[in-house]
C-alpha positions as CSV (number, residue, x, y, z in Angstrom):
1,X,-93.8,169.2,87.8
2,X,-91.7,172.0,86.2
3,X,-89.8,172.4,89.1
4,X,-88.1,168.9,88.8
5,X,-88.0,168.3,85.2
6,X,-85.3,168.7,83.2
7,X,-83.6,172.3,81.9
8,X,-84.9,171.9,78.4
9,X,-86.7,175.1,76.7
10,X,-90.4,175.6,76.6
11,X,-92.8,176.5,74.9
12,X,-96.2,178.4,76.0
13,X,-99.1,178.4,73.0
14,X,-102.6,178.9,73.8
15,X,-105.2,179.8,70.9
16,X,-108.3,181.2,71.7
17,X,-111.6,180.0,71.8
18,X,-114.7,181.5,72.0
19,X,-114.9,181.7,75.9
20,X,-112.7,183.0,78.5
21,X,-110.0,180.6,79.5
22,X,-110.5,178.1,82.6
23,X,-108.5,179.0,85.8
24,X,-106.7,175.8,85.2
25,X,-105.1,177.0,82.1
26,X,-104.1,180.4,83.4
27,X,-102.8,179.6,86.5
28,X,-100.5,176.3,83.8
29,X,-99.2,179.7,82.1
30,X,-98.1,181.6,84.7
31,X,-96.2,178.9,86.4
32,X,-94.8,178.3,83.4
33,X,-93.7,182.3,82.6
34,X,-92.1,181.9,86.4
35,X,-89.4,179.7,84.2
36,X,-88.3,183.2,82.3
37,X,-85.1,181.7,81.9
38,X,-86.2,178.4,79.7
39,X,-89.0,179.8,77.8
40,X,-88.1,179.6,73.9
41,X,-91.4,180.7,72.7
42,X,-94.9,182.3,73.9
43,X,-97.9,182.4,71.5
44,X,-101.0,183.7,73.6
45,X,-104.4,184.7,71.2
46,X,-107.3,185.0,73.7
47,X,-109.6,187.8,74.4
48,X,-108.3,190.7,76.1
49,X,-109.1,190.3,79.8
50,X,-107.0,186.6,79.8
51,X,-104.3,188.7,78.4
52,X,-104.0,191.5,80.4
53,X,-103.9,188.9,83.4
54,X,-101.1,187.1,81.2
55,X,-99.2,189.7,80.5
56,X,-98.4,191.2,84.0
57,X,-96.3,187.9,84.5
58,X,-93.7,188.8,81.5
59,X,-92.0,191.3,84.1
60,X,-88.2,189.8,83.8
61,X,-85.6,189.4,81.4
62,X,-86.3,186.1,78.9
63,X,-83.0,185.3,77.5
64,X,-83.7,182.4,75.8
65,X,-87.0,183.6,73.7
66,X,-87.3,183.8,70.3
67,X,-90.6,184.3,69.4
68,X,-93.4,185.8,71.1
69,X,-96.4,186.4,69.4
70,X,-99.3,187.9,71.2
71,X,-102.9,189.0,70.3
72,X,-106.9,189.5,70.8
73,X,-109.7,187.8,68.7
74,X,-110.3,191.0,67.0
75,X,-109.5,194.4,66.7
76,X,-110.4,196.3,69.6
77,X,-110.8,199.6,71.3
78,X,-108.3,198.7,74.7
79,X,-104.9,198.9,74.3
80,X,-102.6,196.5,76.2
81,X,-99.4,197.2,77.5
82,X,-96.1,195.2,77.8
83,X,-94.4,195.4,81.7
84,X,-91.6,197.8,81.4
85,X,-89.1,195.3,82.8
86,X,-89.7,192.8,80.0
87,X,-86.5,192.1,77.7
88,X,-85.5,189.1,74.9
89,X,-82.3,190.0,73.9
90,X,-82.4,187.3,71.4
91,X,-86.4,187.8,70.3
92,X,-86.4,187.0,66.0
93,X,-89.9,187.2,66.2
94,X,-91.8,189.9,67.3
95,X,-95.9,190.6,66.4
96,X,-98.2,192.4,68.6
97,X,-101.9,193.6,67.8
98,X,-103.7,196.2,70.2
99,X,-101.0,197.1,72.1
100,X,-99.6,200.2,72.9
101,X,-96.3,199.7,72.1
102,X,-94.2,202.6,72.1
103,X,-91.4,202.9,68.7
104,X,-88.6,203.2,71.6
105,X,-89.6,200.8,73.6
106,X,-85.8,199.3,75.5
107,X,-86.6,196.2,74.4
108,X,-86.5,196.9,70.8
109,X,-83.0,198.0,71.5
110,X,-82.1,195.2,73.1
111,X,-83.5,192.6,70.2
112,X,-81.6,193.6,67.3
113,X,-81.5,190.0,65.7
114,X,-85.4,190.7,65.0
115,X,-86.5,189.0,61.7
116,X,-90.2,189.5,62.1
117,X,-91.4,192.8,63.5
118,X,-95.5,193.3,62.9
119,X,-97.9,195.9,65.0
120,X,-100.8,195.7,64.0
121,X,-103.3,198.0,64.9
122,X,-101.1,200.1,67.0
123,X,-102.7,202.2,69.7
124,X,-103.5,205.8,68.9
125,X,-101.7,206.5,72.5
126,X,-97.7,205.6,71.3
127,X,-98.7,207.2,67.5
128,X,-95.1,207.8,66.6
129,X,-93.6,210.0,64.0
130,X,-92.1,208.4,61.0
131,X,-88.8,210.1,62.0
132,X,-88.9,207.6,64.7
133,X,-89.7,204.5,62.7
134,X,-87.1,205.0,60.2
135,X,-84.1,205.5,63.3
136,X,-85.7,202.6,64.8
137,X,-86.1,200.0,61.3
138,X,-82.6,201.5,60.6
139,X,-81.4,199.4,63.2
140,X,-83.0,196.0,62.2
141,X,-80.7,194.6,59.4
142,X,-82.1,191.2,59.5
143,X,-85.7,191.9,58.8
144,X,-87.3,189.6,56.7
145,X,-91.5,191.0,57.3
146,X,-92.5,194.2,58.5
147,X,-95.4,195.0,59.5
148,X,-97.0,198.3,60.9
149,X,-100.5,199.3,61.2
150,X,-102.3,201.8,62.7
151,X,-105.5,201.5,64.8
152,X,-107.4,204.4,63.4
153,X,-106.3,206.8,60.6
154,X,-104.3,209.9,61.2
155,X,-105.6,212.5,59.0
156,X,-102.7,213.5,55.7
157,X,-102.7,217.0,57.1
158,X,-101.8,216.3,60.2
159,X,-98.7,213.8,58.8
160,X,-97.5,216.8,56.8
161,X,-97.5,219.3,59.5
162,X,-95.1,217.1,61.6
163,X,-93.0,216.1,58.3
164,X,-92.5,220.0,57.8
165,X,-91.3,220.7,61.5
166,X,-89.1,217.1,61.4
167,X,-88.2,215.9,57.9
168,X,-86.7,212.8,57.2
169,X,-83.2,212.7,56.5
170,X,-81.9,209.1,57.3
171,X,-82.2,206.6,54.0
172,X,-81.6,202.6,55.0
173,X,-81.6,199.9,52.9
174,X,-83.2,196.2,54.7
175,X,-81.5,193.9,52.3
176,X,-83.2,190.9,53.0
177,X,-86.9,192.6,53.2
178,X,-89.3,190.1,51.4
179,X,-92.8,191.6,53.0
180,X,-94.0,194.4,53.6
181,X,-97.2,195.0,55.1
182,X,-98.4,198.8,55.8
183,X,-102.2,200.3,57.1
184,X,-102.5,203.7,57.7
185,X,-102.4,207.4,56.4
186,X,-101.5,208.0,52.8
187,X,-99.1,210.4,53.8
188,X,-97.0,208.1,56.2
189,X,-96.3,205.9,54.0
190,X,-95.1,208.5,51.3
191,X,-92.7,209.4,54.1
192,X,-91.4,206.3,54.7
193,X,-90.8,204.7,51.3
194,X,-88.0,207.2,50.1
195,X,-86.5,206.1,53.1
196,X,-86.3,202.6,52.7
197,X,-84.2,200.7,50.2
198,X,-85.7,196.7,49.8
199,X,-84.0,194.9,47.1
200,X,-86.1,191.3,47.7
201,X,-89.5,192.6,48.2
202,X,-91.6,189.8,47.1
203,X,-94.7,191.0,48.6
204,X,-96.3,194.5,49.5
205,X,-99.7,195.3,51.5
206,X,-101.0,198.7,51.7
207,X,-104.1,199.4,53.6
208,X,-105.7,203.0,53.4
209,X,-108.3,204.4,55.5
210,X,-111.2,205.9,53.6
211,X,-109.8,209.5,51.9
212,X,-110.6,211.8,49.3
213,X,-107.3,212.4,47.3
214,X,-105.0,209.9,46.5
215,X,-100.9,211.3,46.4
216,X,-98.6,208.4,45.7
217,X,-95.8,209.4,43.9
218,X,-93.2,207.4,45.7
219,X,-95.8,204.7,45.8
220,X,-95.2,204.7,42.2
221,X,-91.7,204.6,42.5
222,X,-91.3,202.4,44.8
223,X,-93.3,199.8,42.6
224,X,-91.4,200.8,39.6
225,X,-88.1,200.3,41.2
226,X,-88.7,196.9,42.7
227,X,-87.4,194.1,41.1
228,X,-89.4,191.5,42.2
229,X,-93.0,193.4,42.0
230,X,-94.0,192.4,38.4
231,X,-97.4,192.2,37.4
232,X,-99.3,190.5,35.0
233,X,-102.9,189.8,36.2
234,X,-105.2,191.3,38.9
235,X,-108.6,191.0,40.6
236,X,-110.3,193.7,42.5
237,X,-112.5,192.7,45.1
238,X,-115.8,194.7,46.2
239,X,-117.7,194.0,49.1
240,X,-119.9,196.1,51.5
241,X,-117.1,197.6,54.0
242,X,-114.0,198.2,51.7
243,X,-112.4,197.0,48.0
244,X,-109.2,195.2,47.9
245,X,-107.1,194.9,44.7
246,X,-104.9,191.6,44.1
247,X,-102.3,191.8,42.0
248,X,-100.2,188.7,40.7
249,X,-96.9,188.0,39.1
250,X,-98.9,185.8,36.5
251,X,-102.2,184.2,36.0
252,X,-101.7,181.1,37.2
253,X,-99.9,182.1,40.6
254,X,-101.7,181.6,44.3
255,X,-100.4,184.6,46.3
256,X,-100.4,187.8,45.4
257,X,-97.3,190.5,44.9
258,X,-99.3,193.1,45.9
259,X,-102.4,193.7,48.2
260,X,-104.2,197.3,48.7
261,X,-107.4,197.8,50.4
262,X,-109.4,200.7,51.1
263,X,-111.8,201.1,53.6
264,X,-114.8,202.8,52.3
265,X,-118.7,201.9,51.4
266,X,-121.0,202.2,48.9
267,X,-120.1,200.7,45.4
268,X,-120.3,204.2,44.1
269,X,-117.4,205.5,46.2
270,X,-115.5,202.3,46.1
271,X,-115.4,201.7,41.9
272,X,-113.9,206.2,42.3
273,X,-111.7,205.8,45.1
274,X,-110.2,202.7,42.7
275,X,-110.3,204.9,39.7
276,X,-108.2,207.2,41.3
277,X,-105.5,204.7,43.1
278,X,-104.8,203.3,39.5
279,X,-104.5,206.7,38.0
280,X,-102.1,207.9,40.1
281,X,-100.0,204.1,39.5
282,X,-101.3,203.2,36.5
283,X,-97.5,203.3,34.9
284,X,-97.3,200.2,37.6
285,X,-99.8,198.2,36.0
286,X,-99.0,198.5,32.4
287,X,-97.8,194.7,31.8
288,X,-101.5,193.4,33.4
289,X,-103.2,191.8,30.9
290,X,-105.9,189.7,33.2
291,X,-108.4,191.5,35.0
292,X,-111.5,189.6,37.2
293,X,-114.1,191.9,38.9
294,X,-115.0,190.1,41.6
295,X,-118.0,191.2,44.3
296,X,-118.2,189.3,47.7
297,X,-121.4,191.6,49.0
298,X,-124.0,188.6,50.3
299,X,-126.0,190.1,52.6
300,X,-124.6,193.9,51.9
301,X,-127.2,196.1,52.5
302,X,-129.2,198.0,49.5
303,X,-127.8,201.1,50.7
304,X,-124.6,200.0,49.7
305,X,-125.2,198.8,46.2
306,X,-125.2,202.3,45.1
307,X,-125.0,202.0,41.3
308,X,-121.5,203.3,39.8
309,X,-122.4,205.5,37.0
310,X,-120.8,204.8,33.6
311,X,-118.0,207.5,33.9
312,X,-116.8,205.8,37.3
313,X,-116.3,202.1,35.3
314,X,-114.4,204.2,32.4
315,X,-111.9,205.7,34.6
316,X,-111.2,202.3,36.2
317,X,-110.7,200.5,33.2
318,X,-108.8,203.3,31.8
319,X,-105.9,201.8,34.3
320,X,-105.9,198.7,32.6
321,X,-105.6,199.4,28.7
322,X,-103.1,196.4,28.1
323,X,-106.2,194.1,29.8
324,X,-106.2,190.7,26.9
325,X,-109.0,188.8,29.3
326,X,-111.8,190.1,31.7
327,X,-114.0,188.0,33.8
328,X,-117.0,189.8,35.3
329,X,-118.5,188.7,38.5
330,X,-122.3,188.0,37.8
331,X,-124.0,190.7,40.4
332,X,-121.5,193.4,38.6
333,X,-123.1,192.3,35.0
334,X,-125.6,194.7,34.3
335,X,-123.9,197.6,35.8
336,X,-120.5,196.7,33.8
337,X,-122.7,196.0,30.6
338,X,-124.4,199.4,30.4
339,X,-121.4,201.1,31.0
340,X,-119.6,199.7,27.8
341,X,-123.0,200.3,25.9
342,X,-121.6,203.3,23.0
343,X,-123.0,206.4,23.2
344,X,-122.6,209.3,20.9
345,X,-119.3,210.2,19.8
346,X,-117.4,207.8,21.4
347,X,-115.3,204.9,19.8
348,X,-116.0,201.3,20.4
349,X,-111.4,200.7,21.2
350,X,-111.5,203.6,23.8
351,X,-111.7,201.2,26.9
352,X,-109.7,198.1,26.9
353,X,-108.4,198.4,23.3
354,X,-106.7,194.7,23.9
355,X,-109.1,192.7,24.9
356,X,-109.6,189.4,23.6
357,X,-111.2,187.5,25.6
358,X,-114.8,188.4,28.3
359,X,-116.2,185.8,30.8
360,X,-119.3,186.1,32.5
361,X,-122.1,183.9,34.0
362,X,-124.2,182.0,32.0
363,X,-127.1,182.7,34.5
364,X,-130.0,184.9,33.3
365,X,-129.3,187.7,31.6
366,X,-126.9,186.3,29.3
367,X,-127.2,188.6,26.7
368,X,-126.3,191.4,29.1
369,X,-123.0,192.0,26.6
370,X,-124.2,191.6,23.5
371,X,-124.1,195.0,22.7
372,X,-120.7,195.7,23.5
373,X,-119.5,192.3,21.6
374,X,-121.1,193.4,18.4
375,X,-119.3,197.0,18.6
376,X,-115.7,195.5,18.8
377,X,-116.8,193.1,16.0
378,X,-117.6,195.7,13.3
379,X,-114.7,198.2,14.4
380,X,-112.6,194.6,13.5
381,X,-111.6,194.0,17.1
382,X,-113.8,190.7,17.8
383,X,-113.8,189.3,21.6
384,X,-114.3,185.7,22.7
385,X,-117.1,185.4,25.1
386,X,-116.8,182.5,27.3
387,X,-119.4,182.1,29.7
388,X,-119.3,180.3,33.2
389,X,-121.4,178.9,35.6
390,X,-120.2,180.5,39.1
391,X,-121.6,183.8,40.9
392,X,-117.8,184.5,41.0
C-alpha cells in the first residue's frame, strides 16, 4: 500500500500498552521506516524489547524528520542504542530516555535547528563531562527545552576531580531558553550554570539524588539573576520515596516556575535535606508569602514516617520568614503542632513572624494548634485559623 500511494510525509506513533506489541504492528513500522525519505515524524513508547527491534531499522539518513521521540514504560537498567548510520539533518525535536546516547554523537552535529533536546535518564555508559555538554549546547541556538538527566548519580567528588583537570571556560547564552529541566549531581549542575546565559527562562527543574551537603551558590545566582523566576507562593510535597518543592509565580497560578526534588526517605531526612536546600537559597524565596505542606504517603510504610524532631521544622520554616498564609496537610498536624509549641526562652515571632493566616483540617484533632494560636495572640500578632475539610 505504501508503495503506490502518494509522496506525502508520514507519520509513525505507537504508544504503549501494557503487553508487547503484535507482529502485525511491528512488521506496519518497519515497512513504514523503509520510507526514510518521507517520514516527518516517529513517536515509539513501548517496552524495551519492541524497541530494540524498532530501532535497528533507523539505519539511514531521514531528511525529512522533525521530531522523533522515543522511550520505555519506565525507567530501566538496559540502555538502548541509536544505529550509528542514523541522521535528521532537520530533527527540531529530539527526546530520548534509556539510551545511551553519546554528547558527540554525528547526528547532533548534523541537527543544529534542534528546539527540543531532552535525555532523560542517560546511560551511566556515555556519562560525559560537562566540558562536553557546554561545547555541544553552545551549538544549539534555537533551544527552546533542555533537558538532561542522569540514570544514576555520580558522586560530587568525583564531578570536582574532572572539573579540576578540565575546567570550563566557554560561557553561551540560549536566548530563547524557556525550560530547563536538570537530574543529577549537585556538582554538575554548579558547573554548568555559570556557563549558561537564559534570558526567558520560564521554568526550571532540578532533581538531586539523595546527598549529604547541599553547595549551590550559582544555583542561587542563577535564580537571582533570572528575570522571569519570581516567586510568591510554594508547596512542598512529602511522600515515601523523595520531597518535591513547587514554587509559583503567584497563588493563583497552575504550573509551577520552579520544581526540585530530592530523592531520599524517611520524613526525618527529607524535612533536613529541605532545611538545608532553602538555606543555602533562601535569598531566592524572600517574596514567598504562601506556603502548603502537603504529604502524599498512603500506603508509606511506618519505617518511613520517622517523626522530624522540632529543630528540623524550625530550620525549614526559618526559609520562609515572609510566609502571610500556611496550610498544613492533616497527617503533618501533630508533628507541625508540637514543633511551634514555646518552650523556654524562646519568643512566640521567631518562626514565621508574618503569618496571618493557618489552615488545617477540621478532622479530629482540631485543637492540635491551639497552643500556638494563643502565643501569637498575646505577643499582639493574632492569626486567622481557617479550617478545611480535605486530607490535603
Amino acid at each position: 500500500m505504501l508503495e503506490h500511494s502518494p509522496p506525502l510525509p508520514l507519520i509513525i506513533d505507537h504508544v504503549y500498552r501494557s503487553d508487547l506489541i503484535t507482529a502485525e504492528d511491528e512488521e506496519g513500522i518497519k515497512l513504514a521506516l523503509q520510507h526514510h525519505d518521507r517520514i516527518r515524524r516517529i513517536c515509539l513508547l513501548m517496552p524495551v524489547p519492541d524497541l530494540q527491534k524498532v530501532i535497528v531499522a533507523l539505519d539511514n539518513e531521514f531528511p525529512m524528520l522533525e521530531w522523533l521521540y522515543i522511550q520505555p514504560p519506565a525507567k530501566v537498567h538496559t540502555s538502548l542504542i541509536l544505529p550509528k548510520s542514523f541522521r535528521a539533518p532537520h530533527l527540531r525535536y529530539l527526546k530520548l530516555s534509556n539510551f545511551a546516547f553519546p554528547i558527540g554523537s554525528p547526528l547532533l552535529s548534523t541537527a543544529v535547528g534542534l528546539v527540543t533536546f531532552s535525555l532523560d535518564w542517560i546511560s551511566p555508559s556515555v556519562y560525559f563531562h560537562p566540558n562536553e555538554l557546554v561545547h555541544r549546547l553552545s551549538q544549539m541556538p534555537q533551544l527552546e527545552t533542555l533537558g538532561i538527566t542522569f540514570h544514576s548519580p555520580v558522586p560530587n567528588c568525583d564531578v570536582k576531580r574532572e572539573l579540576l583537570r578540565r575546567p570550563l571556560m566557554t560561557h553561551f547564552t540560549l536566548p530563547n531558553l524557556r525550560w530547563f529541566a536538570f537530574g543529577g549531581a549537585s556538582a554538575y549542575l554548579e558547573a554548568l550554570l555559570p556557563c549558561i546565559t537564559t534570558p526567558r527562562l520560564a521554568k526550571l527543574q532540578v532533581f538531586f539524588f539523595n546527598q549529604l551537603t547541599f553547595h549551590l551558590p550559582h544555583l542561587l545566582q542563577f535564580l537571582n539573576a533570572a528575570e522571569n523566576l519570581r516567586f510568591s507562593s510554594a508547596t512542598l510535597l512529602f511522600n515515601g520515596k523523595r520531597i518535591s518543592a513547587m514554587v509559583y509565580p503567584n497563588k493563583e497560578a497552575r504550573m509551577y516556575a520552579l520544581h526540585m526534588e530530592l530523592g531520599c526517605r524517611h520524613l526525618d531526612w527529607q524535612v533536613a535535606s529541605t532545611a538545608r536546600i532553602f538555606s543555602v537559597l533562601g535569598s531566592a524565596f524572600t517574596a514567598v508569602e504562601h506556603l502548603t505542606l502537603e504529604y502524599r504517603g498512603y500506603g508509606a510504610s511506618s519505617e518511613w514516617r520517622n517523626e522530624a524532631d522540632r529543630t528540623q521544622w524550625h530550620d525549614l520554616l526559618r526559609s520562609f520568614n515572609n510566609v502571610k498564609t500556611l496550610r498544613v496537610a492533616n497527617w503533618l498536624m501533630g508533628q507541625l503542632s508540637r514543633s511551634l509549641q514555646l518552650q523556654d526562652g524562646e519568643l512566640p515571632l521567631e518562626l514565621l513572624p508574618g503569618l496571618m493566616e493557618l489552615s488545617y483540617s477540621s478532622l479530629p484533632d482540631t485543637d492540635a494548634f491551639t497552643a500556638f494560636i494563643n502565643a501569637r495572640r498575646i505577643a499582639g500578632r493574632p492569626v486567622t485559623v481557617v479550617r478545611h475539610n480535605s486530607y490535603l
